[in-house]
LUMKEBA-10857 format. One line per 8 residues: their letters; for each residue z, x, y of N, C-alpha, C, CB. Coordinates in steps of 0.02 Angstrom, whole numbers. Glycine has a CB too. Layout:
N
A) Z/X/Y/Z/X/Y/Z/X/Y/Z/X/Y  ...;
# end
This chain:
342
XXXXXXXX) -2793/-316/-734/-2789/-251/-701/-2741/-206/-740/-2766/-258/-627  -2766/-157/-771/-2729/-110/-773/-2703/-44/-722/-2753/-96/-816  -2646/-34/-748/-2572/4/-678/-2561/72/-734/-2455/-69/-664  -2547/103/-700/-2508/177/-739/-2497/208/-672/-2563/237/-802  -2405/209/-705/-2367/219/-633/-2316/302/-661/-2300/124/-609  -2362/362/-638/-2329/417/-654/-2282/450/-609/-2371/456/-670  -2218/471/-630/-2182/504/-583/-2136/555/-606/-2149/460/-548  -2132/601/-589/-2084/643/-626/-1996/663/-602/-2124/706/-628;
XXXXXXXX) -1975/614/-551/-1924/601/-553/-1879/578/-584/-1924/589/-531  -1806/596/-610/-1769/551/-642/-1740/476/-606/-1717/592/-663  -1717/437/-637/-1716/371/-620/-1656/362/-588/-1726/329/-674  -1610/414/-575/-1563/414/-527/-1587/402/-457/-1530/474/-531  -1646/447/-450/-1659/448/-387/-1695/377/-370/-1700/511/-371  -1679/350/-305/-1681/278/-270/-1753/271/-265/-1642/268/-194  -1801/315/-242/-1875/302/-248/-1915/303/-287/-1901/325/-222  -1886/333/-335/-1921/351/-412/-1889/267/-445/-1875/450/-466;
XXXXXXXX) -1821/260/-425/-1785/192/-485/-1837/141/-445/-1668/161/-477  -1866/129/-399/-1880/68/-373/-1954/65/-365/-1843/56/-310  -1982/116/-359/-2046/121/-332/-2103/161/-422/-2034/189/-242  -2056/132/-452/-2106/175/-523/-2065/135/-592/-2089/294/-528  -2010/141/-607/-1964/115/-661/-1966/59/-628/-1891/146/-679  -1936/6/-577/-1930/-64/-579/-2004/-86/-565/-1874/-91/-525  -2033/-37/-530/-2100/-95/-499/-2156/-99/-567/-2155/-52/-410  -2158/-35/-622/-2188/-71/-682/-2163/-137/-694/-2176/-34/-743;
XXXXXXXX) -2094/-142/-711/-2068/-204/-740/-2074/-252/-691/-1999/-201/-765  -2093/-260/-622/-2125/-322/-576/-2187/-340/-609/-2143/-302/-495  -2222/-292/-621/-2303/-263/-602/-2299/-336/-672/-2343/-140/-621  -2266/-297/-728/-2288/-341/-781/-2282/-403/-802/-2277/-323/-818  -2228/-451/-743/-2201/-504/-740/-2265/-547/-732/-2148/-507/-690  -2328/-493/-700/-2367/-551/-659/-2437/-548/-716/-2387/-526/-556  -2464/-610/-743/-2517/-639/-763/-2595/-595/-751/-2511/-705/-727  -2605/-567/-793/-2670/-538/-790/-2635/-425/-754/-2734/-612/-711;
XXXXXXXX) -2604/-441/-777/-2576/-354/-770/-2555/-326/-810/-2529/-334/-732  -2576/-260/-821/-2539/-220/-887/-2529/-162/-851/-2586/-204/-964  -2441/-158/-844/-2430/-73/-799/-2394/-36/-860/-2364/-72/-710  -2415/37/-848/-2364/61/-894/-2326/132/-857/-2404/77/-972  -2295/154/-870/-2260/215/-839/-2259/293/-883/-2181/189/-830  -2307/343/-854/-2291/428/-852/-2352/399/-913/-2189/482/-873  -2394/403/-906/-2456/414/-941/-2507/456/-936/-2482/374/-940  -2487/541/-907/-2511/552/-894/-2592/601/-898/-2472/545/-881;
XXXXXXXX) -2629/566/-966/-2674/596/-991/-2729/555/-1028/-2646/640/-1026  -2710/472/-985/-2759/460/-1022/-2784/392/-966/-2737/447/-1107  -2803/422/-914/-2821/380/-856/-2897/350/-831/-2798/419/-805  -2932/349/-910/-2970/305/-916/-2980/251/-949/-3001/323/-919  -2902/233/-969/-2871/165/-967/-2871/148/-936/-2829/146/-976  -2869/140/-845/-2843/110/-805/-2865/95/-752/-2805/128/-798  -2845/56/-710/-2904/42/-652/-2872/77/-594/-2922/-48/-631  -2793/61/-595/-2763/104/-543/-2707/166/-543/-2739/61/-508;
XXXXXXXX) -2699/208/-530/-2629/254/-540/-2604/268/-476/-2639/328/-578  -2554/236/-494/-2485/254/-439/-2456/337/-437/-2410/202/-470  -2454/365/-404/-2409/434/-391/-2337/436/-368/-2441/474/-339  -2274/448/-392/-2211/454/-345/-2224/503/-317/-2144/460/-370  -2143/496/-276/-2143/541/-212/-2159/614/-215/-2078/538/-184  -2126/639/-272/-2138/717/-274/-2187/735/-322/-2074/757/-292  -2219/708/-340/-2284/716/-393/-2333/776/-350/-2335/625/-405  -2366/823/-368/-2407/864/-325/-2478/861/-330/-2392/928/-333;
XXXXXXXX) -2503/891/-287/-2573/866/-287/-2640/887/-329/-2590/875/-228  -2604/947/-394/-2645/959/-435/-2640/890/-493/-2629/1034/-460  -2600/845/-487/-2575/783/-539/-2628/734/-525/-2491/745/-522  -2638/747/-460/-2678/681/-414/-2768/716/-444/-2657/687/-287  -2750/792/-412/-2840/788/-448/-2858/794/-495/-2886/825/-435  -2809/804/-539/-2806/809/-627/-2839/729/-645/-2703/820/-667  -2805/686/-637/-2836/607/-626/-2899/605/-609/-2804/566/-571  -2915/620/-538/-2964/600/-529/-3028/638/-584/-2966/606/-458;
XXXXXXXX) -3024/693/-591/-3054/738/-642/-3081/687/-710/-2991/797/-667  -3003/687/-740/-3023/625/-785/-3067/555/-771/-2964/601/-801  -3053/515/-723/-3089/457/-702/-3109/457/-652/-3065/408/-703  -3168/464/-598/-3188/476/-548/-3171/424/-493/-3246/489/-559  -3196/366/-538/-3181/297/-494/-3109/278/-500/-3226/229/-520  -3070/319/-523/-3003/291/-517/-2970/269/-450/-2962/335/-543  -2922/217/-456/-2908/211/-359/-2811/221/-372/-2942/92/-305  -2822/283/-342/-2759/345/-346/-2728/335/-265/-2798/445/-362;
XXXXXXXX) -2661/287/-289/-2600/276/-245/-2542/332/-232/-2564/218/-274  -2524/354/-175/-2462/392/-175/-2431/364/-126/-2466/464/-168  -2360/352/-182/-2290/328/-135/-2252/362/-111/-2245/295/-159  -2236/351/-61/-2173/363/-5/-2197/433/31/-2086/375/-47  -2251/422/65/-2277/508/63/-2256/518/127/-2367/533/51  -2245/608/124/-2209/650/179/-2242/683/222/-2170/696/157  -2254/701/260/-2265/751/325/-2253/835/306/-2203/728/389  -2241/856/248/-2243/916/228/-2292/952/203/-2208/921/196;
XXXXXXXX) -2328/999/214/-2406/1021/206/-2414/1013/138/-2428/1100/229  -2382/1017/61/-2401/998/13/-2406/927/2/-2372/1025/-23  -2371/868/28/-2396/814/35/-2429/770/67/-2376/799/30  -2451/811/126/-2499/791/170/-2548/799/135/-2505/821/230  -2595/861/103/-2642/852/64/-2638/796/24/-2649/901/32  -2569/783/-21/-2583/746/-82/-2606/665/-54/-2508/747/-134  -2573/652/0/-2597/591/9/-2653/599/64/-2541/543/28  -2674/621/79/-2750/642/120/-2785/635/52/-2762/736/165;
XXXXXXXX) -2784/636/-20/-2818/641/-66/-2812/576/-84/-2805/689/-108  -2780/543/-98/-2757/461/-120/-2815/436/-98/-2684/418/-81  -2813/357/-123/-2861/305/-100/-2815/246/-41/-2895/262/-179  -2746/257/-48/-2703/233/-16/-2631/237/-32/-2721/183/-11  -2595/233/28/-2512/230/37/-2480/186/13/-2487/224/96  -2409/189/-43/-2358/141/-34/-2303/160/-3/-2340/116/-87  -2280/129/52/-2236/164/100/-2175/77/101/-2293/197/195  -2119/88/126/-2042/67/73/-2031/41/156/-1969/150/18;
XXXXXXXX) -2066/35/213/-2031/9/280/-2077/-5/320/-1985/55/317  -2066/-35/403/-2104/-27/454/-2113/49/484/-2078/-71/500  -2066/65/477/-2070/165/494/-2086/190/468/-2028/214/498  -2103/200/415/-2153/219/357/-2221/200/366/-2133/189/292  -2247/140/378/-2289/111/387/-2327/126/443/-2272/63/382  -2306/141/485/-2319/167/572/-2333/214/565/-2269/172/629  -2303/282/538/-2315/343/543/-2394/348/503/-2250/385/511  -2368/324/460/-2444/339/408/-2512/334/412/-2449/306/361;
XXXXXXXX) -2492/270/457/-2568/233/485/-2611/279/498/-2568/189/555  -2579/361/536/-2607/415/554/-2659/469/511/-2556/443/572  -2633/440/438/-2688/463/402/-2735/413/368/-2664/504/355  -2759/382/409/-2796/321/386/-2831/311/347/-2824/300/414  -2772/292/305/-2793/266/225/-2748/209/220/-2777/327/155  -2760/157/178/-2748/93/179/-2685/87/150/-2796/56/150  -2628/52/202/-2537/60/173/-2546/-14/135/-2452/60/254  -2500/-13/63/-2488/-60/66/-2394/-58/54/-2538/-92/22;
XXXXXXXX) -2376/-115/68/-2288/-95/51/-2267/-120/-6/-2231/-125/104  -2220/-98/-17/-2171/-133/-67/-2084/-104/-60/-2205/-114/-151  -2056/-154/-17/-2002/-123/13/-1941/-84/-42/-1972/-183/57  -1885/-64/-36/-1838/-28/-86/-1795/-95/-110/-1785/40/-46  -1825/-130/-159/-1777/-168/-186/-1741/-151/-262/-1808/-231/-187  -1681/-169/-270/-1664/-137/-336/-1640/-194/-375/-1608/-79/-332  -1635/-181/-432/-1639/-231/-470/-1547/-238/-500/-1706/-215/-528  -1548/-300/-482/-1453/-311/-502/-1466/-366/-544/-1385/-337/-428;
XXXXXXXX) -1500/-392/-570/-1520/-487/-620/-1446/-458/-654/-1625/-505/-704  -1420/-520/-664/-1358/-513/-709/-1302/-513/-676/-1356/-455/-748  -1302/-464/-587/-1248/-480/-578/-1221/-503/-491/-1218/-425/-609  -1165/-548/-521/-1148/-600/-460/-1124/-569/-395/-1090/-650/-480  -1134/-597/-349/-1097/-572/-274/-1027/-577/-262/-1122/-613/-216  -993/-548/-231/-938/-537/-219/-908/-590/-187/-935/-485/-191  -845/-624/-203/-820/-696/-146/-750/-640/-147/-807/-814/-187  -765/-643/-72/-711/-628/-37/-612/-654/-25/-747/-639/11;
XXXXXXXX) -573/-617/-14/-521/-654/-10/-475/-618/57/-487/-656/-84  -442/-649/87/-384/-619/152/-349/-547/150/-314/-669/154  -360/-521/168/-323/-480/147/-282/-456/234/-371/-424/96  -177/-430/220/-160/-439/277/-176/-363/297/-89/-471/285  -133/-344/372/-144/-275/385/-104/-232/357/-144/-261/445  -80/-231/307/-49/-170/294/-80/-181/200/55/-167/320  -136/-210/184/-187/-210/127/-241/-175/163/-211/-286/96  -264/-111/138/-332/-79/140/-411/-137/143/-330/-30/63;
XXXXXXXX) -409/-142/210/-504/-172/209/-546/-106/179/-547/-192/311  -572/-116/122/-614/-53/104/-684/-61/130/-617/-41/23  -682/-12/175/-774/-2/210/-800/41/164/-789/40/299  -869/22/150/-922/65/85/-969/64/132/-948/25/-3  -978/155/113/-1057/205/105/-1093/195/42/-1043/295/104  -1136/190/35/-1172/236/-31/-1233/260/-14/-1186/195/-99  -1264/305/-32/-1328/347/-14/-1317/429/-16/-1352/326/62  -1342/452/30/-1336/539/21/-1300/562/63/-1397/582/28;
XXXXXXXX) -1263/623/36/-1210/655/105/-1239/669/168/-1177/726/91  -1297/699/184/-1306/715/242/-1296/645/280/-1371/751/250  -1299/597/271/-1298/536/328/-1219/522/321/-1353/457/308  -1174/558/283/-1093/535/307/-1083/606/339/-1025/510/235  -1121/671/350/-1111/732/373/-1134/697/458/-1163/802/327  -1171/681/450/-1214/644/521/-1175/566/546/-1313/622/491  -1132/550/536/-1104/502/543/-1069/499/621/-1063/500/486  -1116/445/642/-1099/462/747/-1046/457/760/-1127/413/811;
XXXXXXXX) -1015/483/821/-943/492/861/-935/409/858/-945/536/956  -1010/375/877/-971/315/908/-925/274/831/-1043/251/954  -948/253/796/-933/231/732/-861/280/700/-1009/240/686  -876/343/697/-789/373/710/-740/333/715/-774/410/772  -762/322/793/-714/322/839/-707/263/845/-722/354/894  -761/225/819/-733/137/808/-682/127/745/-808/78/788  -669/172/684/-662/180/622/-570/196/637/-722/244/588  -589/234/670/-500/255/693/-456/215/752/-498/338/727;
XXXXXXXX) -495/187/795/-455/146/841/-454/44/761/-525/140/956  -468/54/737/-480/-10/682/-414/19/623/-585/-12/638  -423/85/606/-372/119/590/-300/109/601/-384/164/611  -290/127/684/-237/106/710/-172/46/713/-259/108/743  -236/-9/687/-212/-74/705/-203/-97/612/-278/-125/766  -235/-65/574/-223/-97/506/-242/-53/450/-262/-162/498  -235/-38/408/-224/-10/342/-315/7/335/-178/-75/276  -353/47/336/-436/65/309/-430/118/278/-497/78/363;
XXXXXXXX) -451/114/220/-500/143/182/-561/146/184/-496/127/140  -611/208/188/-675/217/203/-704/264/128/-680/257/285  -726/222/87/-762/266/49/-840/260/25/-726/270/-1  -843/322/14/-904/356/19/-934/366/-60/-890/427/59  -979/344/-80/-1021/348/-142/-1078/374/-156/-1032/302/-160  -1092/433/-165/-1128/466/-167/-1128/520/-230/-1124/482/-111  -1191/574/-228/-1195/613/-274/-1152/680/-266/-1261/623/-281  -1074/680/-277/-1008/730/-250/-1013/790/-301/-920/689/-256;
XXXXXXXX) -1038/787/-361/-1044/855/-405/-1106/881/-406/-1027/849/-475  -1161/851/-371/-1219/901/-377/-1217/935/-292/-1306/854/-402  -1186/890/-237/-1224/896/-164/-1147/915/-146/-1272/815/-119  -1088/927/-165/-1028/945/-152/-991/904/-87/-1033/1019/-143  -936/927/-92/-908/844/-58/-910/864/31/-796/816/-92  -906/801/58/-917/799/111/-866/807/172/-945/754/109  -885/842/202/-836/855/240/-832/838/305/-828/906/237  -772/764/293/-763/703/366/-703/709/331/-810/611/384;
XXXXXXXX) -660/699/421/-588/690/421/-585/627/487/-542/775/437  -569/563/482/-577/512/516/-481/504/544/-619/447/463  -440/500/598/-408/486/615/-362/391/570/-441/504/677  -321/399/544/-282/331/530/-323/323/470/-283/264/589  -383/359/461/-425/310/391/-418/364/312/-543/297/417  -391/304/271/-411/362/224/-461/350/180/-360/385/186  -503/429/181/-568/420/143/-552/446/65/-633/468/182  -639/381/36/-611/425/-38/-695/432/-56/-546/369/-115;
XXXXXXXX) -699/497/-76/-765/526/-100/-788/477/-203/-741/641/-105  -822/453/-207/-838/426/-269/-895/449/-286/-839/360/-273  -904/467/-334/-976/504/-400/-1015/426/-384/-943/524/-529  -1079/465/-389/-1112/399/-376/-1134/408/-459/-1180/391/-303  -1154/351/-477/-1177/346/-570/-1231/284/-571/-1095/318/-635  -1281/287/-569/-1331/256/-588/-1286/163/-643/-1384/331/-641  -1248/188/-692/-1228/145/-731/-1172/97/-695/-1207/182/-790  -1142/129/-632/-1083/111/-644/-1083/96/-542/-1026/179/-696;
XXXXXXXX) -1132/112/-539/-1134/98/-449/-1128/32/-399/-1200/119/-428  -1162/-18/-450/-1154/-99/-416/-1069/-119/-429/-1216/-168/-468  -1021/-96/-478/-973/-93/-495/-928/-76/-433/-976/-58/-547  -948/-6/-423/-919/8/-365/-907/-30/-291/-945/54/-358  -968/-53/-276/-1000/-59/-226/-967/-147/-225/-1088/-33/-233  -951/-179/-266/-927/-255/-262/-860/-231/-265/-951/-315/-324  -822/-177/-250/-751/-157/-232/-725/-135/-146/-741/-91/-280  -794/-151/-111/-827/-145/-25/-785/-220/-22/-944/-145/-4;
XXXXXXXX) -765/-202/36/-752/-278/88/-802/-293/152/-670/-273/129  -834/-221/173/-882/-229/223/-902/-165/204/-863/-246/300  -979/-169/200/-1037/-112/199/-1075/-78/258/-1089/-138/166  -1072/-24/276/-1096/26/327/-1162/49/309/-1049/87/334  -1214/52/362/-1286/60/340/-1316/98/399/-1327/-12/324  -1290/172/404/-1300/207/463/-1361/235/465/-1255/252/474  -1405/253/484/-1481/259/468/-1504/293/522/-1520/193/459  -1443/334/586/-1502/342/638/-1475/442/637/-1489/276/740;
XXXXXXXX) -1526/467/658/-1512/550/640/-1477/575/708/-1594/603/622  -1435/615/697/-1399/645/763/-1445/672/809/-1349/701/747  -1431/672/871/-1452/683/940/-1413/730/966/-1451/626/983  -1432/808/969/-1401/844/1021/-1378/832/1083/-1429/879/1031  -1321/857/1092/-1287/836/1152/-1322/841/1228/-1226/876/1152  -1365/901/1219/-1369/934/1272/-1454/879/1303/-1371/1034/1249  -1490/866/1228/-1538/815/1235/-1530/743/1277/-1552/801/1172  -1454/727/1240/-1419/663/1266/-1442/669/1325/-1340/656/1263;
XXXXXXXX) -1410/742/1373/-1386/744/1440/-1444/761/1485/-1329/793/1448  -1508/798/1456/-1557/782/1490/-1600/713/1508/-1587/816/1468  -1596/670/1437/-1628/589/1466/-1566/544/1509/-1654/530/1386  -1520/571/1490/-1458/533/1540/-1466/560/1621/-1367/560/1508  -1488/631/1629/-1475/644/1696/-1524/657/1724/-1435/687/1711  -1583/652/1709/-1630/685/1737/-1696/612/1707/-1632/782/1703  -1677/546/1713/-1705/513/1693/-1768/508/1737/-1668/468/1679  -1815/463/1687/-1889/478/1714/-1903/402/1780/-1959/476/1625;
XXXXXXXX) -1956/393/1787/-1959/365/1838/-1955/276/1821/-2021/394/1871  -1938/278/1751/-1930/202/1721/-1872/209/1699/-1980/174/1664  -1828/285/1679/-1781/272/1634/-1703/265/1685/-1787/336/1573  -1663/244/1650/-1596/235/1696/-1530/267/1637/-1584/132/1721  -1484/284/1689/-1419/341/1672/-1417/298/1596/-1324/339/1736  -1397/218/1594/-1377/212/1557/-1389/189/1462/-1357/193/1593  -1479/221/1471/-1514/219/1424/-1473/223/1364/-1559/262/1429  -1497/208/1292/-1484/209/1234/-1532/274/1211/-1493/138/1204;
XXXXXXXX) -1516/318/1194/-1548/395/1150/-1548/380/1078/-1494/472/1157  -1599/341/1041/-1625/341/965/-1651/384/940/-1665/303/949  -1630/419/869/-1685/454/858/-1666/426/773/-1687/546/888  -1725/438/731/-1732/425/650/-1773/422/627/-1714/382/622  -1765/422/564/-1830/466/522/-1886/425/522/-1817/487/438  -1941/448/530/-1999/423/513/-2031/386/427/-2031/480/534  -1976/424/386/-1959/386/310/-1898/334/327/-1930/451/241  -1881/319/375/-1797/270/370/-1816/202/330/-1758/239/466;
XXXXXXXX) -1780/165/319/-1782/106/280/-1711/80/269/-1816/119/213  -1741/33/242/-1642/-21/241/-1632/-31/190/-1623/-103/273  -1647/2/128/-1627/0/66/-1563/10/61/-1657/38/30  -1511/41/87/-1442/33/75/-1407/-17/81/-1415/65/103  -1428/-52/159/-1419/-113/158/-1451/-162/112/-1428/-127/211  -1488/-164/99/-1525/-218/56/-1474/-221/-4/-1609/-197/30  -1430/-170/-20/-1385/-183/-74/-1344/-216/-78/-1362/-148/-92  -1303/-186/-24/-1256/-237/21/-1265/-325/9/-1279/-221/107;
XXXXXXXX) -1318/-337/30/-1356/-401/41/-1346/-435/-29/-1440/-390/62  -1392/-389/-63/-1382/-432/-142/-1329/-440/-172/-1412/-407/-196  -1266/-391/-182/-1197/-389/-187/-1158/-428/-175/-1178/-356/-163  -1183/-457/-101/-1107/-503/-84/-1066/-472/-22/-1047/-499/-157  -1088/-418/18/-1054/-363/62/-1097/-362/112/-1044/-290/32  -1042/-410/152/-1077/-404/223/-1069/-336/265/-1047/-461/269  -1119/-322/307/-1150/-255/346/-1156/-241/388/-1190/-236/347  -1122/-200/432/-1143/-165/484/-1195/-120/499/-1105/-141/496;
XXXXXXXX) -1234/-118/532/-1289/-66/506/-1310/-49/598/-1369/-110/440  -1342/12/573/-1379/62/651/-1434/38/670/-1403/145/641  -1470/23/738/-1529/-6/740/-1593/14/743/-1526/-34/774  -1613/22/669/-1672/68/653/-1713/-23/649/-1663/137/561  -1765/14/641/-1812/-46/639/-1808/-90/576/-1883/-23/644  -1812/-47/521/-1811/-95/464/-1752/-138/455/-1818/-59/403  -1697/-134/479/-1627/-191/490/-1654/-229/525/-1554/-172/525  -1671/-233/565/-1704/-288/620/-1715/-343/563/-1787/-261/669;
XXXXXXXX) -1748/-340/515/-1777/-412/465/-1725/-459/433/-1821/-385/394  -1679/-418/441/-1606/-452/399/-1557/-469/440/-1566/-402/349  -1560/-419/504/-1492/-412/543/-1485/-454/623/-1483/-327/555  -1561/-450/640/-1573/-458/708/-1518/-542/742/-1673/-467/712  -1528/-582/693/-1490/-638/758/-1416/-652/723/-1542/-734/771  -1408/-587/721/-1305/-592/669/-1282/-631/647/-1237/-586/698  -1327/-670/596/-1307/-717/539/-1279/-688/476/-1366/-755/518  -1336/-626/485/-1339/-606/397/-1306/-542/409/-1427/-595/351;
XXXXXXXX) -1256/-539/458/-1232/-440/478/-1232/-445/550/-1303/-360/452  -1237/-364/563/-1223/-346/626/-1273/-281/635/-1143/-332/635  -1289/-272/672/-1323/-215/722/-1238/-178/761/-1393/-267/801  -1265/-119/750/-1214/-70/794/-1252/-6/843/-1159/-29/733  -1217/0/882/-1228/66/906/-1180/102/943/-1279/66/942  -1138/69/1012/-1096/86/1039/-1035/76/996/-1099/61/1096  -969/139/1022/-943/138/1003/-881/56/999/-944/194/1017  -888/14/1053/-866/-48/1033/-920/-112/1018/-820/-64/1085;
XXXXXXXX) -990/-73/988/-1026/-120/944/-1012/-120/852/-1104/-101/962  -979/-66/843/-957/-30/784/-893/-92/785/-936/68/794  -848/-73/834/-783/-80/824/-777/-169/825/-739/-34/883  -803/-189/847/-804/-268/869/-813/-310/811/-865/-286/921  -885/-291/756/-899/-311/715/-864/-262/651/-964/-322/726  -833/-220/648/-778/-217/589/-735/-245/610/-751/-158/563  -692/-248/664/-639/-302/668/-639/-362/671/-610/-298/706  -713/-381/666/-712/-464/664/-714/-471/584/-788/-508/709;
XXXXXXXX) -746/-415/559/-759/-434/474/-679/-408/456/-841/-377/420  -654/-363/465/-611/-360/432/-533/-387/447/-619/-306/422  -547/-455/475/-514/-487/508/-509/-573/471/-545/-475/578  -541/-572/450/-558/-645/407/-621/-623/349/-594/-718/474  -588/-654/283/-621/-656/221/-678/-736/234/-550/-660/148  -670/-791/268/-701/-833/281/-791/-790/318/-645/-879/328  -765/-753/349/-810/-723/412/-855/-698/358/-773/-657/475  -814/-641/304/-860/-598/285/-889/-635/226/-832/-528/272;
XXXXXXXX) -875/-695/182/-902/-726/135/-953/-767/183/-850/-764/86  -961/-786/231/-1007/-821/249/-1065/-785/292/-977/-870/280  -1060/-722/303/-1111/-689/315/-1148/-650/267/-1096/-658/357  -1103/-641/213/-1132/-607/154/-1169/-695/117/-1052/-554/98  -1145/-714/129/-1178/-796/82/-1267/-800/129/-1100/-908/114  -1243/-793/186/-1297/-807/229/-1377/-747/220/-1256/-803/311  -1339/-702/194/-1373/-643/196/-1410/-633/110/-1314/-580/223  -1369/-647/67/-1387/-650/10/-1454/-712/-8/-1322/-659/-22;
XXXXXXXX) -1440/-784/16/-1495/-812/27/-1575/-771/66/-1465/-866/64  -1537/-767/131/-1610/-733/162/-1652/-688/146/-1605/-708/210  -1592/-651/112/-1635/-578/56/-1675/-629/3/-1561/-509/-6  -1656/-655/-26/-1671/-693/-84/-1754/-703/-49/-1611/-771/-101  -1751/-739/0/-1796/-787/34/-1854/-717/60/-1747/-843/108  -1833/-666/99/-1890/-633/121/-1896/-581/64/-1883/-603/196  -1871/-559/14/-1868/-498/-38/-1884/-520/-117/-1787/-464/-35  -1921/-591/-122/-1923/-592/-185/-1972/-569/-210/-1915/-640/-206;
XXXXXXXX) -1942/-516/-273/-2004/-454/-311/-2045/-482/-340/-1985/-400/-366  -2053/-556/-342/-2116/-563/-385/-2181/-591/-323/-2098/-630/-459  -2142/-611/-275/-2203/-625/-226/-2217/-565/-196/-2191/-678/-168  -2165/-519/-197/-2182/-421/-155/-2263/-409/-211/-2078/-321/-190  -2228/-414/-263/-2272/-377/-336/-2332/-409/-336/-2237/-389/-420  -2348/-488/-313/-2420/-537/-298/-2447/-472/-256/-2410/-630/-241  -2407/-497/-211/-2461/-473/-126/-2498/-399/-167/-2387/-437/-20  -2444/-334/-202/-2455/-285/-200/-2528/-295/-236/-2402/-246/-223;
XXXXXXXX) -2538/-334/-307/-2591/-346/-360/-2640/-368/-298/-2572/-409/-431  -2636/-421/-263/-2680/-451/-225/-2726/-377/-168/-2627/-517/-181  -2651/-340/-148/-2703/-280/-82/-2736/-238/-128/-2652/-216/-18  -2711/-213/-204/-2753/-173/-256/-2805/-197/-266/-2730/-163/-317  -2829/-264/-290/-2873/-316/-305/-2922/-282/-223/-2829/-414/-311  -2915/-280/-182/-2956/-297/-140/-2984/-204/-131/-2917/-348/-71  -2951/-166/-131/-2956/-112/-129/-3017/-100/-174/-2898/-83/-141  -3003/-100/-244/-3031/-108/-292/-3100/-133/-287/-2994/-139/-324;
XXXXXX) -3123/-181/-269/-3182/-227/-248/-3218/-182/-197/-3157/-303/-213  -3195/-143/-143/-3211/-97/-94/-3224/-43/-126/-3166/-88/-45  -3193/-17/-165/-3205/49/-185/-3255/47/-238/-3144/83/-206  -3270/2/-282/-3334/-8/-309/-3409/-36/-284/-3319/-41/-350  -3397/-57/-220/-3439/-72/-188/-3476/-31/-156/-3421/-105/-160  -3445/28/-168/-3485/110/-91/-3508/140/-168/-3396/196/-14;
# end
């Protein structure tokens, strides 16, 4: 099978590095595949072409133009009227979650996944050591500012009463000279803003004692107070109010995981696979579900090496890219067979 995987993103960006630059180099690990990347003019080489995220939809019919029978994939696709066409045009979805996956179903065309894994070969996980309370437990972000701009009261406010009792540092890794720095002021904690760098980011990120994986989008207050008070004829005062993106995913965490940095994370669906029976992490939401599980991690280096040990296996066990990269050859393979068959 031949692959040609075009995208015109740079490789900084997390869906473009994983879903086009690493997944050629899966694609080609596997026996009877030849992928290649940004080819974009000669697509009757090929049996399939992949699209990234922001690719537009004159790219998609430019392709098809060239090869009629081509079977034309677009990843990570959005709900915005220029990409609603583009993947209304596809032969099928690669979508990076279960929330992804759900939403899409809606334009029924055939998902297949391939979750956000990134590629670290080369380097080792983090072993933990004691550290007392008046040594900085360093809690790590990394991802995009708006989700430390959006960062819930409850987690705050678990951040500063944890504060109180011992020395935190909370820093944040992200893109600070293009998206400008962020503006959180946390009680007892001191934050430190870090350049995120493609070269130099797993570096950073094994300098975490416990990793934060907040994922759920703010909820107006006033929304809160209508499902709280005016609940329906199933719902009760003391409901839980979720809301998050229909693109969410646990790729931040998944870093965490491979690293060596055990995680706290928000309960979006895609944590559920890693997080659900608190072996491999923690689920948070209330403000002493936050606080309970940083003070248990940042309370014993035993705690947090053995949930990060526990977690690094399981990733290993449900995330390995060469059985993701089978299945993917295997749902193309079948696609393929269908689409020459009509």
């Amino acid at each position: 099978m031949n692959i040609v995987i075009n995208n015109d993103e740079d490789i900084s960006v997390g869906s473009s590095r994983v879903h086009a630059h690493n997944l050629v180099q899966y694609l080609n690990e596997i026996d009877g595949v030849n992928a290649a990347l940004n080819d974009w003019d000669n697509y009757s080489k090929y049996d399939v072409a992949i699209f990234g995220k922001n690719t537009s939809f004159s790219q998609l019919s430019h392709a098809r133009r060239i090869h009629p029978t081509l079977l034309i994939g677009d990843t990570n696709p959005s709900n915005s009227k220029e990409k609603i066409k583009k993947s209304k045009f596809a032969d099928f979805l690669i979508t990076g979650s279960i929330e992804e996956k759900d939403f899409y179903l809606d334009y029924k065309k055939p998902i297949v996944m391939f979750p956000q894994i990134e590629d670290f070969k080369g380097v080792s996980p983090k072993h933990h050591i004691d550290k007392q309370t008046n040594e900085a437990i360093n809690i790590g972000y990394h991802g995009n500012k708006r989700h430390i701009q959006g960062l819930s009261r409850n987690l705050i406010e678990s951040l500063e009463v944890l504060g109180s009792e011992r020395k935190v540092t909370l820093s944040l890794l992200y893109d600070v000279q293009t998206l400008g720095r962020a503006k959180l002021s946390i009680k007892n904690v001191e934050i430190k803003h870090i350049q995120w760098r493609l070269d130099h980011f797993a570096k950073e990120i094994l300098k975490f004692d416990i990793g934060i994986s907040p994922g759920l989008t703010s909820v107006p207050r006033w929304l809160k107070f209508l499902y709280r008070y005016f609940p329906t004829s199933t719902g009760h005062i003391s409901d839980y109010v979720l809301r998050y993106k229909n693109t969410a995913n646990a790729g931040r965490a998944f870093v965490f995981h491979q690293l060596g940095i055990p995680v706290v994370a928000d309960m979006t669906p895609a944590h559920f696979n890693m997080l659900a029976d608190g072996r491999c992490g923690y689920l948070a939401h209330s403000k002493e579900g936050w606080y309970n599980a940083l003070k248990e991690l940042s309370d014993s280096a035993h705690i947090r090496n053995l949930i990060a040990q526990n977690a690094t296996a399981r990733f290993d066990e449900l995330y390995d890219t060469k059985i993701w990269a089978e299945t993917l050859v295997k749902d193309l393979n079948q696609l393929l067979i269908k689409k020459c068959s009509h």
